[in-house]
VOGU-3710 file (C-alpha; in Angstrom, 3 decimals, decimal comma):
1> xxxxxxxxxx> 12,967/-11,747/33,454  13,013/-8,542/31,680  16,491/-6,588/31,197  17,251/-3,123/32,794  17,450/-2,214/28,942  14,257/-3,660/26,991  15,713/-4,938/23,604  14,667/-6,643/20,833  14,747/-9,899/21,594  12,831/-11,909/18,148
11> xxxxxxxxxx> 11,920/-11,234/14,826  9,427/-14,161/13,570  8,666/-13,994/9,963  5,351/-15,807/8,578  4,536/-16,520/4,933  0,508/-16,096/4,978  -1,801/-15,783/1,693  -5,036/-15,752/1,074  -6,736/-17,350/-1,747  -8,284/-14,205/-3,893
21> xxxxxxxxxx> -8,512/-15,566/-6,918  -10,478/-18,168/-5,915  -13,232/-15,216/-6,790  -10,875/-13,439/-9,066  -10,612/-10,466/-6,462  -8,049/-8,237/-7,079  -8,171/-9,592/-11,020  -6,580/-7,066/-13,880  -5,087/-7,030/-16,511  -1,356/-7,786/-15,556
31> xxxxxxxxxx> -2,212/-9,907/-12,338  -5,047/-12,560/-13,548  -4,771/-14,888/-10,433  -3,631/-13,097/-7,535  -3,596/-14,689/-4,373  -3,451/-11,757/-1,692  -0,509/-12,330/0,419  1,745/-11,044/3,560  5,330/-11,351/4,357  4,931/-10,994/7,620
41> xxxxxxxxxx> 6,665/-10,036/10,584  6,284/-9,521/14,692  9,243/-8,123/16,561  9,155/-9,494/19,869  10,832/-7,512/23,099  11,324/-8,449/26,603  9,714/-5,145/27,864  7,956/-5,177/30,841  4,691/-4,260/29,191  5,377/-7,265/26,623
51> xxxxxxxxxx> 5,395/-5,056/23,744  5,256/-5,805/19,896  6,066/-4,640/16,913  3,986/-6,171/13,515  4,692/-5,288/10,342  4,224/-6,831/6,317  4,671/-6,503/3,141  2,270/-7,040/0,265  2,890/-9,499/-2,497  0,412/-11,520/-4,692
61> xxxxxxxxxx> 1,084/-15,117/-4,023  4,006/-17,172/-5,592  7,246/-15,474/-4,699  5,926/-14,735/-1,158  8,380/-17,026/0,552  11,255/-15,458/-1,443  10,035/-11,856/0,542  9,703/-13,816/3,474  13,685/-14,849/3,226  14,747/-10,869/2,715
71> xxxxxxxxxx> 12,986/-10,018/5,749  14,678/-12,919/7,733  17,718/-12,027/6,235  17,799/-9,126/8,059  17,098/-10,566/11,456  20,872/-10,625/12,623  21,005/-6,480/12,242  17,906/-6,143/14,635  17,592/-8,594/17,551  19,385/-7,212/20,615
81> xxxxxxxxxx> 18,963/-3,649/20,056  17,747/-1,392/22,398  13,566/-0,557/22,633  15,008/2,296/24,003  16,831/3,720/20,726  15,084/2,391/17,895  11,759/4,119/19,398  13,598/7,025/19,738  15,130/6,822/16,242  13,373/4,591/13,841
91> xxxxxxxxxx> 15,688/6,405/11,532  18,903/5,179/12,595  17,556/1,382/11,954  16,869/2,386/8,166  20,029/3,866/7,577  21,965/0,738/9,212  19,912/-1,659/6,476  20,129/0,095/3,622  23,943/1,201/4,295  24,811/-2,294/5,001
101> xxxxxxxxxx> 27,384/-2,633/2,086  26,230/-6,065/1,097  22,918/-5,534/1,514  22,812/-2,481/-0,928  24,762/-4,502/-3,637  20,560/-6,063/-3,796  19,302/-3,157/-4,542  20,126/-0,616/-4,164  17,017/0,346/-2,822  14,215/-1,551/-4,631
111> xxxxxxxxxx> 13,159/-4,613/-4,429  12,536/-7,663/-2,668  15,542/-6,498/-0,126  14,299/-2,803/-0,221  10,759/-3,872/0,221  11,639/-6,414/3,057  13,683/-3,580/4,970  10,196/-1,428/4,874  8,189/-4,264/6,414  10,878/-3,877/9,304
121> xxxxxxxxxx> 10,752/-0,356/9,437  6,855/-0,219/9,599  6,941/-2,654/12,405  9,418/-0,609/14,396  7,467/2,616/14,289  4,562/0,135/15,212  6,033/-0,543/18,419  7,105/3,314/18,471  3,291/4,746/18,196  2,361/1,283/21,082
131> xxxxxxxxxx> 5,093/2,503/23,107  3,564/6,065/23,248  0,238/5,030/23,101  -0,989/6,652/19,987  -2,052/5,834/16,717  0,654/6,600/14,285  -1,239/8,857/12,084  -0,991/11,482/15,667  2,185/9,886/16,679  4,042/11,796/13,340
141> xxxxxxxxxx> 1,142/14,579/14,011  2,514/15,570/17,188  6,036/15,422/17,006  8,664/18,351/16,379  9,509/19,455/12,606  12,857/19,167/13,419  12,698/15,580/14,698  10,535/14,101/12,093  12,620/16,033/9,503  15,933/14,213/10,497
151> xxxxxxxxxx> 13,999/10,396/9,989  14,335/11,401/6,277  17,472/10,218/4,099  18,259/13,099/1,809  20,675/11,156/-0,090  19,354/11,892/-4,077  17,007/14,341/-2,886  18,716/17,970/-2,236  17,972/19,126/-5,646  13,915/18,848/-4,869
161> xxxxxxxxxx> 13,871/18,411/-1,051  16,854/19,741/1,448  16,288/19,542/5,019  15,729/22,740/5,704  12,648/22,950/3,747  11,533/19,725/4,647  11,226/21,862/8,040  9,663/24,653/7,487  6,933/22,443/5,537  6,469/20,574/8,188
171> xxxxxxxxxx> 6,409/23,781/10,577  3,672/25,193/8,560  1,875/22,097/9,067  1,232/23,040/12,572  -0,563/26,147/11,906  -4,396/25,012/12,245  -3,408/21,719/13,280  -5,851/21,840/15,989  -9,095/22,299/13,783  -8,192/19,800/11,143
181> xxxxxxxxxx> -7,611/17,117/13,541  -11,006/17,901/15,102  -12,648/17,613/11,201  -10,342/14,384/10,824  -12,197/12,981/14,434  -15,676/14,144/13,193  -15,763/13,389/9,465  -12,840/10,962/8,611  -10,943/11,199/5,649  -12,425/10,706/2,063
191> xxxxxxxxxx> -11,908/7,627/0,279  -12,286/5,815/-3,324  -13,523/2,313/-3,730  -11,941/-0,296/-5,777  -14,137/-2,908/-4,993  -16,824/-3,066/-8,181  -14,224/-3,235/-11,242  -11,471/-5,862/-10,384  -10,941/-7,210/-14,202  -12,449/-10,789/-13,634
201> xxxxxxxxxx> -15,904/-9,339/-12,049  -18,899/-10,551/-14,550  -21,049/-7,238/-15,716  -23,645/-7,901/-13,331  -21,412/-8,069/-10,303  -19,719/-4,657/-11,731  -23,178/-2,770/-11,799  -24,363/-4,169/-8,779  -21,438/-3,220/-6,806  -21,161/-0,096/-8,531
211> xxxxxxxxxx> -24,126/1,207/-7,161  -23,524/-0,274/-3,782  -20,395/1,843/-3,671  -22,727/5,101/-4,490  -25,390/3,978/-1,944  -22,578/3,830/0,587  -21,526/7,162/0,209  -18,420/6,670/-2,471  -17,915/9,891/-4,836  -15,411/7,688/-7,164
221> xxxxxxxxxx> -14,941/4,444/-8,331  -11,879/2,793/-10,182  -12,130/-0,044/-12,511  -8,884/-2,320/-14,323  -9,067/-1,907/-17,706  -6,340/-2,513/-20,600  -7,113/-6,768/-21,825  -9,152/-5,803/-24,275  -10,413/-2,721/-25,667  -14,058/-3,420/-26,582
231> xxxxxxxxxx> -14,774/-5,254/-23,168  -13,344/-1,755/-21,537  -15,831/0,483/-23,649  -18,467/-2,308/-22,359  -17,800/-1,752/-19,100  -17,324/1,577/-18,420  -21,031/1,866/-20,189  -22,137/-0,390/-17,290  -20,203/1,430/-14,747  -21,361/5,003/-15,900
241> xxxxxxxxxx> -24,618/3,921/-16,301  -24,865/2,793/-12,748  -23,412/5,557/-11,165  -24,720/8,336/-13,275  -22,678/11,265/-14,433  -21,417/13,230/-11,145  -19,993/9,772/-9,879  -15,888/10,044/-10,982  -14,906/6,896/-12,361  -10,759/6,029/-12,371
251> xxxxxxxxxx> -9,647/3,679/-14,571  -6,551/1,348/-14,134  -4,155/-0,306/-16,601  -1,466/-1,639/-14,334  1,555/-0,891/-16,561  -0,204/-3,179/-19,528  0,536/-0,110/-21,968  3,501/1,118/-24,223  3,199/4,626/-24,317  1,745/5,234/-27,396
261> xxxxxxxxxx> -1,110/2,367/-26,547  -1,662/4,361/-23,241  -2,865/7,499/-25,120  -4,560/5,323/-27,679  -6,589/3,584/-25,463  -7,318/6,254/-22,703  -8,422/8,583/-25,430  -10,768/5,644/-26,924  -12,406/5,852/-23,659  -12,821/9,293/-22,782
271> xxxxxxxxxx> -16,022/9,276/-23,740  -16,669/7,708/-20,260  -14,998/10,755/-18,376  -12,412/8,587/-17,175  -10,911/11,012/-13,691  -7,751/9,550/-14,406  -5,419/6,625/-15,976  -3,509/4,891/-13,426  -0,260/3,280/-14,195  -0,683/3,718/-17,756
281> xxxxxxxxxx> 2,754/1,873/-18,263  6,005/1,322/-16,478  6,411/2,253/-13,192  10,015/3,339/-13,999  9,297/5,088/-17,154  9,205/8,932/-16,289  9,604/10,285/-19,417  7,234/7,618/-20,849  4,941/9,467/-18,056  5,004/12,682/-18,823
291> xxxxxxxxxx> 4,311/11,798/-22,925  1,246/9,614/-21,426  0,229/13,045/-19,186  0,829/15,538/-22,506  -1,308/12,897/-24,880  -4,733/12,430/-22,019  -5,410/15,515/-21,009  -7,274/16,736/-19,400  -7,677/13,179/-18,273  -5,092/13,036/-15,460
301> xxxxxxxxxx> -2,153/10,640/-14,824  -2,139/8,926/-11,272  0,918/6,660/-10,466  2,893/5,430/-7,695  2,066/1,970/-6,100  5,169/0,346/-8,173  7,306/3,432/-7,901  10,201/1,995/-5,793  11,985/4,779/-4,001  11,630/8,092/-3,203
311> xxxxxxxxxx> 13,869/9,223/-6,445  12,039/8,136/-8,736  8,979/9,953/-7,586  11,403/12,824/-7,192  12,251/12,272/-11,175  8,431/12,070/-11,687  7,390/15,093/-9,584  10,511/17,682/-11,252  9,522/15,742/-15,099  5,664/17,290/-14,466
321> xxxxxxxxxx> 4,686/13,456/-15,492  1,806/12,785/-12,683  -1,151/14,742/-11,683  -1,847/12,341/-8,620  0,719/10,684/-6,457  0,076/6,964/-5,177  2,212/6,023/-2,649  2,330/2,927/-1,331  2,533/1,939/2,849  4,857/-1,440/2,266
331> xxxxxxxxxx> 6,457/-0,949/-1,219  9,502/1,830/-0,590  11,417/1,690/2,796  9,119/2,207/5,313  7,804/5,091/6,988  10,948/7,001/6,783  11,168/7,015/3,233  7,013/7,507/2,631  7,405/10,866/4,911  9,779/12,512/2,358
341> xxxxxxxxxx> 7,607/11,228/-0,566  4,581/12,804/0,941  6,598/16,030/1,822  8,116/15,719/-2,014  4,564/15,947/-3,003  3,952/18,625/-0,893  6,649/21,310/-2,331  5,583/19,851/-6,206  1,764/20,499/-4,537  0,593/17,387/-6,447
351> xxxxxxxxxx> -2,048/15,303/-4,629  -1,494/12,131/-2,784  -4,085/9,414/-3,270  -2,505/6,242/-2,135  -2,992/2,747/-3,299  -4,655/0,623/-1,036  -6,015/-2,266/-3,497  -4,114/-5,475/-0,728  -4,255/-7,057/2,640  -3,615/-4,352/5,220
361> xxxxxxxxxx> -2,783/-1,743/3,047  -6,073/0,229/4,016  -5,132/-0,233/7,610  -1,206/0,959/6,997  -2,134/3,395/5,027  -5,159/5,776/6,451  -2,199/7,205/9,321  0,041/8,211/6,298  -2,963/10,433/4,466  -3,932/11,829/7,977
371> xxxxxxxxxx> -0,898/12,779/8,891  -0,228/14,367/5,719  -3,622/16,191/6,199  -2,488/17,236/9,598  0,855/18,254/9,153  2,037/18,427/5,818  -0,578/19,132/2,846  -3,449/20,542/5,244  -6,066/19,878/2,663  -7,981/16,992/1,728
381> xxxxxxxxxx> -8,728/18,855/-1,718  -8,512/16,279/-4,477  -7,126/13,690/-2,250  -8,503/9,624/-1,565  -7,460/6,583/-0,023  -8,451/3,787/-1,961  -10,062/1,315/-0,438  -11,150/-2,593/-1,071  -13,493/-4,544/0,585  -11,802/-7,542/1,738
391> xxxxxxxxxx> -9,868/-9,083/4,652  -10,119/-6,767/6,792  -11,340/-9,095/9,023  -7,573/-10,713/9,815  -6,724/-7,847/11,626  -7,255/-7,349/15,021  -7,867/-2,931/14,443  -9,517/-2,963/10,829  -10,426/-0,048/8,941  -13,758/1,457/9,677
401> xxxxxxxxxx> -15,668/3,280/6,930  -18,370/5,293/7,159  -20,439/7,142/4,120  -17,050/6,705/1,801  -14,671/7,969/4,461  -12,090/6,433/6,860  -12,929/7,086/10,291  -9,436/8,073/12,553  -8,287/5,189/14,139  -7,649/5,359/18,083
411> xxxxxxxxxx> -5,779/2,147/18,761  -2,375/2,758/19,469  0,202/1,752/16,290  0,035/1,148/12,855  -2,934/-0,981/12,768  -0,455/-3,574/11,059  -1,305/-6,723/13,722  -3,204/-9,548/12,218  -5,536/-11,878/14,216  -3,730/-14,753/15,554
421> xxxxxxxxxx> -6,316/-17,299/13,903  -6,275/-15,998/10,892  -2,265/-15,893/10,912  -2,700/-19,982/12,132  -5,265/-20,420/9,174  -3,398/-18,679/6,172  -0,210/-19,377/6,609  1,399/-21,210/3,610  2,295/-24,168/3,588  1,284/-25,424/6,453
431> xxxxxxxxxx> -1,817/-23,675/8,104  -4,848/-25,549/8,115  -6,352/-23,784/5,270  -3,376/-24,642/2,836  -2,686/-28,268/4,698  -6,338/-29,131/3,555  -6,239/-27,277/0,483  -2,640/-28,864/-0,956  -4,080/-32,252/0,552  -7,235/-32,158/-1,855
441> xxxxxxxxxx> -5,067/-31,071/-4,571  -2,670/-34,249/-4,157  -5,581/-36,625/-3,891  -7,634/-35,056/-7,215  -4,198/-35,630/-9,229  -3,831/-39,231/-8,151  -7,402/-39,847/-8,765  -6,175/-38,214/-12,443  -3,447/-40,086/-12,698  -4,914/-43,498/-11,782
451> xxxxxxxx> -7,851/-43,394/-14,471  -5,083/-42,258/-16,979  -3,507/-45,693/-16,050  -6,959/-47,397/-16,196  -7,642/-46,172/-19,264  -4,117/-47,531/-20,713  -3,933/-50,797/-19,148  -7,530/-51,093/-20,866
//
């Protein structure tokens, strides 16, 4: 029977992974063989209404179960706390986790621990937005400056962002609220595909998806670059041929690049128009940044989906090293921490694109950009949500695209609950995909290992 207080009552933590590079999506030139994966997470409560809360976070295969362990880790500090107070304050759950003295000594702040305390986060403001019955992008949309100003830890931040101005941003988001949400419910918000230039994709596939991504209303494409420099120059002739000059065309190195190989190479390829280099080389390399930024332009500098924590963009955004901000919905602490990046990028008025290129990030990620367009930025002008064209299907409210935009979501939370089956299918080890999969693998290396004997004995 429920309580007279609804609480918390589970957190259930599932290691589930998809096999990507089976077909090499998601290929580039740091991650070869990524297997698309989810540390993921349901927080169960003993409300009436038999609420829950689902959150992830996104790694790339191996190491998944070692995410999986942070987030259980963390169990103990939220089963048995009140529905009633965490909705009310997702904010006071991220400063318990990452205050937690022992905790922090894992960080502080970044990481597998910092990253695991996000996927709880997420899944709290999941069962916030349920609880209200709104999608989270109009859940932050609606509510009071000074209320969504005080979920923000200004710790590090005061000498870009104080909470005072953090409100009156957010107050001047409300002025023509109204008519952008009623472009946001008509047109959706614009988006960049990733799908045609994952690193492993043969030329053909590259073209022909290339001009899929035009036919289906895409104004950009982004392709990984930074193995080899001739194949690049081959296949950003491929790509700009297929899309023809008004098409922009990113390009993506994935922190492959010192700095002085980042200007090199971007500037052997500018020939293609390149819109901009993303993560031209280490995520925690500001300065390196900024020297990457002076050396391109006007090619622009986009970074952000390994940044991890709101200080370092803050180093980033006062160092002048990024034209284009890419946060990312599951790699920094959680909501709380993504609304002061966005609002960051707001006072520095540099352009958030985020990164998308995982499972579920499209879906966690498309109530971030709207509510920045609704709230904080007010402009769509020179912003995109990437998006990839895969497994979407796993989750029960999946992105929906139309003519190279997101359309709004209307299901209440943070789109962040994968399909039961799927969840039975995927998860690793023991779901029937991997059962059968780790099965055939067993029986091919005896078969191996029995003709090596044969061929001894013999």
């Amino acid at each position: 029977m429920p309580t007279s207080v609804p609480r918390i009552t589970a957190l259930d933590t599932y290691d589930i992974r998809f096999p990507t590079s089976r077909e090499l999506d998601g290929s580039d030139a740091m991650n070869p063989d990524p297997d698309y994966s989810a540390a993921y997470l349901v927080l169960r409560t003993d409300a009436q209404e038999g609420l829950e809360g689902h959150g992830f976070t996104f790694t790339i295969g191996r190491g998944n179960d070692v995410q999986v362990a942070a987030i259980d880790a963390l169990r103990a500090h939220v089963v048995g706390r009140s529905l009633d107070e965490l909705c009310a304050d997702p904010g006071s759950l991220g400063r318990d986790l990452i205050g937690d003295s022992q905790l922090r000594w894992l960080g502080p702040e970044k990481g597998v621990m910092h990253m695991a305390i996000g996927a709880v986060i997420n899944a709290v403001w999941d069962l916030a937005a349920k609880r209200e019955g709104k999608p989270l992008w109009q859940l932050l949309a609606d509510a009071e400056p000074e209320w969504l100003a005080g979920q923000i830890d200004y710790r590090y931040l005061t000498d870009a962002l104080t909470r005072e101005e953090a409100v009156a941003i957010l107050r001047r988001g409300k002025e023509g609220r109204a008519a952008r949400e009623l472009d946001l419910l008509a047109r959706g918000y614009p988006a960049y595909t990733t799908s045609p230039g994952w690193l492993g994709y043969s030329d053909e596939k590259l073209t022909r998806l290339a001009r899929q991504a035009v036919a289906d209303g895409f104004t950009q494409i982004k392709l990984k670059v930074g193995a080899d420099l001739d194949d690049d120059i081959r296949r950003l002739r491929a790509a700009r041929a297929a899309v023809g000059p008004d098409v922009r065309i990113a390009i993506d190195a994935n922190q492959r690049w010192n700095v002085d190989e980042a200007v090199a190479w971007t500037t052997a390829l500018a020939e293609f128009d390149p819109y901009w280099i993303e993560e031209p080389t280490s995520p925690d390399d500001v300065l390196g940044h900024a020297a990457v930024r002076a050396g391109v332009a006007p090619v622009k500098v986009a970074t952000g989906e390994h940044v991890q924590n709101r200080i370092i963009f803050k180093q980033l955004l006062q160092a002048g090293a990024i034209d284009v901000l890419q946060l990312d919905a599951a790699r920094v602490g959680g909501v709380n921490e993504n609304l002061a990046i966005l609002l960051l990028a707001a006072k520095f008025s540099v352009p958030v694109c985020p990164h998308a290129g995982g499972v579920g990030l499209c879906e966690l990620v498309q109530h971030l950009s709207m509510f920045d367009y609704l709230a904080v930025s007010g402009t769509v002008e020179g912003r995109m949500i990437e998006f990839v064209d895969h497994l979407h299907q796993h989750f029960v409210d999946p992105v929906v695209m139309r003519d190279g935009r997101y359309t709004a979501p209307r299901a209440p939370g943070f789109s962040a609950r994968m399909a039961p089956e799927s969840m039975a299918r995927f998860t690793y080890p023991d779901g029937e995909f991997w059962a059968a999969d780790l099965a055939g693998a067993a029986e091919a290396a005896d078969a191996t290992a029995g003709a090596g004997d044969r061929e001894t004995a013999a």
